[in-house]
C-alpha positions in Angstrom: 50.4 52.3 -16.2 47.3 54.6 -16.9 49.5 57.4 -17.2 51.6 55.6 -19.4 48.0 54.8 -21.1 47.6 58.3 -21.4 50.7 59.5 -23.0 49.9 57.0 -25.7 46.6 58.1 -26.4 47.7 61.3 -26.5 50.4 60.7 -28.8 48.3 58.7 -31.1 45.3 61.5 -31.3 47.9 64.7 -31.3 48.4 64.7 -35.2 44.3 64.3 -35.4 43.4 67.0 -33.3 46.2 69.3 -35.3 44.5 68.6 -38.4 40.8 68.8 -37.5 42.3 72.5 -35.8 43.9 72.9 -39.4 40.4 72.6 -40.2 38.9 75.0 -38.6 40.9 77.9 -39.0 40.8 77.5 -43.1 36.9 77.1 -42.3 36.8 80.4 -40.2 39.0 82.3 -42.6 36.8 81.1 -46.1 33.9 82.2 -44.1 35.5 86.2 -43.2 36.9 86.2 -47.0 33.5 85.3 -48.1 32.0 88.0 -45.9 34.8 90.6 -46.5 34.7 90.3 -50.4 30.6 90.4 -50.8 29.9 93.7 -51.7 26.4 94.8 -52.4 26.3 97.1 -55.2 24.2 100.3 -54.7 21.7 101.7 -57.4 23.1 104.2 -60.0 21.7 107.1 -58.2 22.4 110.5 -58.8 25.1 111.2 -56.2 25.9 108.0 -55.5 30.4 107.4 -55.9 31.7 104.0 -56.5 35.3 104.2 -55.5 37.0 107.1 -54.7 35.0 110.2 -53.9 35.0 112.1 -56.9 33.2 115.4 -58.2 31.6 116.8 -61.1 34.0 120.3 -61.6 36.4 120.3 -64.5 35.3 117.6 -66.0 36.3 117.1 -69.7 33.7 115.5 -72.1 34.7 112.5 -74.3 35.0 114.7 -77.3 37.5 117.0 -75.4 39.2 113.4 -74.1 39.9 112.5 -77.7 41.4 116.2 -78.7 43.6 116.1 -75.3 44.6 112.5 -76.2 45.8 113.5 -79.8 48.6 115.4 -78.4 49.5 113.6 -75.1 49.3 110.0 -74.8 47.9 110.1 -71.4 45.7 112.4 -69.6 45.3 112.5 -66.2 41.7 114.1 -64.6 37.6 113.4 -64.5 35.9 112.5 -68.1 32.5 113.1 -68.4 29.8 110.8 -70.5 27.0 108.5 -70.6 27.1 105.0 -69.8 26.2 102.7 -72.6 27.1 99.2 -71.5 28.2 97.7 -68.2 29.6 94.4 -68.0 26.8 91.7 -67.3 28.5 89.4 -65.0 29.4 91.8 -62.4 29.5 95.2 -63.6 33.5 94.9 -63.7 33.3 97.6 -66.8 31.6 99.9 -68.4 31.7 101.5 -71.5 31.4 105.9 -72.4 29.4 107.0 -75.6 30.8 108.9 -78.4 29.9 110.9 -80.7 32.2 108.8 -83.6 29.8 105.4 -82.0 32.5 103.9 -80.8 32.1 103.6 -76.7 35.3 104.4 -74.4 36.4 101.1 -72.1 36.2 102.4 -68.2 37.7 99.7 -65.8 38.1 100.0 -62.4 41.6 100.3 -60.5 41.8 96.8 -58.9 38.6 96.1 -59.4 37.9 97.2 -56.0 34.8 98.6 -56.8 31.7 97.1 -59.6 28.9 99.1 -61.3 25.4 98.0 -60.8 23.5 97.0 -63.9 20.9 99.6 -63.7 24.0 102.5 -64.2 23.2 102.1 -68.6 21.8 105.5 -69.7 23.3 107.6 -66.8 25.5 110.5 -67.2 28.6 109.8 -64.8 32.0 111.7 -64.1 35.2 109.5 -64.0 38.0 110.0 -62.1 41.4 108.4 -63.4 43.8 108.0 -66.1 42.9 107.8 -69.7 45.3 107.2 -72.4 44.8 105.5 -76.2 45.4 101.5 -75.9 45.6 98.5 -78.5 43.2 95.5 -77.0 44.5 92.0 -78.5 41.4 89.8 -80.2 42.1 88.1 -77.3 40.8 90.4 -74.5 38.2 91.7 -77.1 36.7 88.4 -77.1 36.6 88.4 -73.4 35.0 91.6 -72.9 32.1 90.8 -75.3 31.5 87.4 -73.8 31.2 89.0 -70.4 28.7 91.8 -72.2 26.7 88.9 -72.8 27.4 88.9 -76.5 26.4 86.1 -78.8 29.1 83.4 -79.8 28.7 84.5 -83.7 29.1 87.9 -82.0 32.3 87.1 -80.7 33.7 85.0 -83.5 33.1 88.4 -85.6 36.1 90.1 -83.7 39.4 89.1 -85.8 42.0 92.3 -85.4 42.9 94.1 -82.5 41.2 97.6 -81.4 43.5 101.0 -80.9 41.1 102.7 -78.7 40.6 105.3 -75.2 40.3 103.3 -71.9 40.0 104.7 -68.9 41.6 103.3 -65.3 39.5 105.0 -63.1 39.8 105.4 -59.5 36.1 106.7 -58.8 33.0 107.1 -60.8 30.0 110.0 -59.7 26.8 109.6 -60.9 25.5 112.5 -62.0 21.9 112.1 -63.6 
């Protein structure tokens, strides 16, 4: 009889403990993801490589990018330039002067690495590919809302961009 007792008891709280088991495991595994995908974002130091290590030799400037980019349409190597914007909301971009004013788009293979927001005004060496792109209004819109750009700002973008962007794989600060 108590065995029988038992067996019933058992049965009754078998799916519970399953689920409260369930439970725990998804708990345990937020908690790693949580951990694993934190990163803390270092100072823009000179020296200091988000990404891929990368270094400063052969490097083209942006101006040489734009001759090497009007006769291939892609160019594989390290760019050189000055950071003058980084995205705000976690420094998933960030942007190359030129001399014409209009910045190069640098985004990050997978985003498995982010630029710190003090990395505006430093001279950097990317590694990657860089080719000439059309961004839709759509994506334009996007980018300047995460630059922190006003909403009259954004409603001020109506055609698409032909531009450089940059998928690079490892960015070196250099000064």
């Amino acid at each position: 009889m108590i065995q029988e007792l038992l067996n019933n008891l058992y049965f009754c709280f078998t799916p519970i403990i399953h689920a409260m088991k369930k439970l725990i495991l998804f708990a345990l595994s937020i908690g790693f993801s949580v951990i694993t995908f934190a990163q803390t974002i270092k100072p823009a130091n000179a020296g200091v490589t988000y990404g891929k290590a990368v270094t400063a030799d052969n490097a083209l400037n942006t101006d040489a990018l734009k001759q090497t980019l009007s006769a291939d349409s892609v160019y594989n190597g390290k760019i050189t330039g000055t950071v003058v914007e980084v995205c705000k909301k976690k420094g998933c971009f960030m942007k190359l002067s030129q001399i014409n004013g209009k910045p190069i788009m640098v985004q990050f293979t997978n985003y498995e690495f982010f630029m710190p927001q003090n990395i505006v005004g430093k001279t950097v060496v990317v590694e990657g590919v860089a080719k000439v792109k059309e961004t839709s209004v759509e994506r334009l819109r996007h980018y300047a809302a995460d630059a922190g750009k006003t909403k009259e700002e954004i409603a001020m973008i109506k055609e698409p961009k032909k531009d450089i962007s940059i998928m690079a794989d490892g960015v070196l600060v250099v000064k």
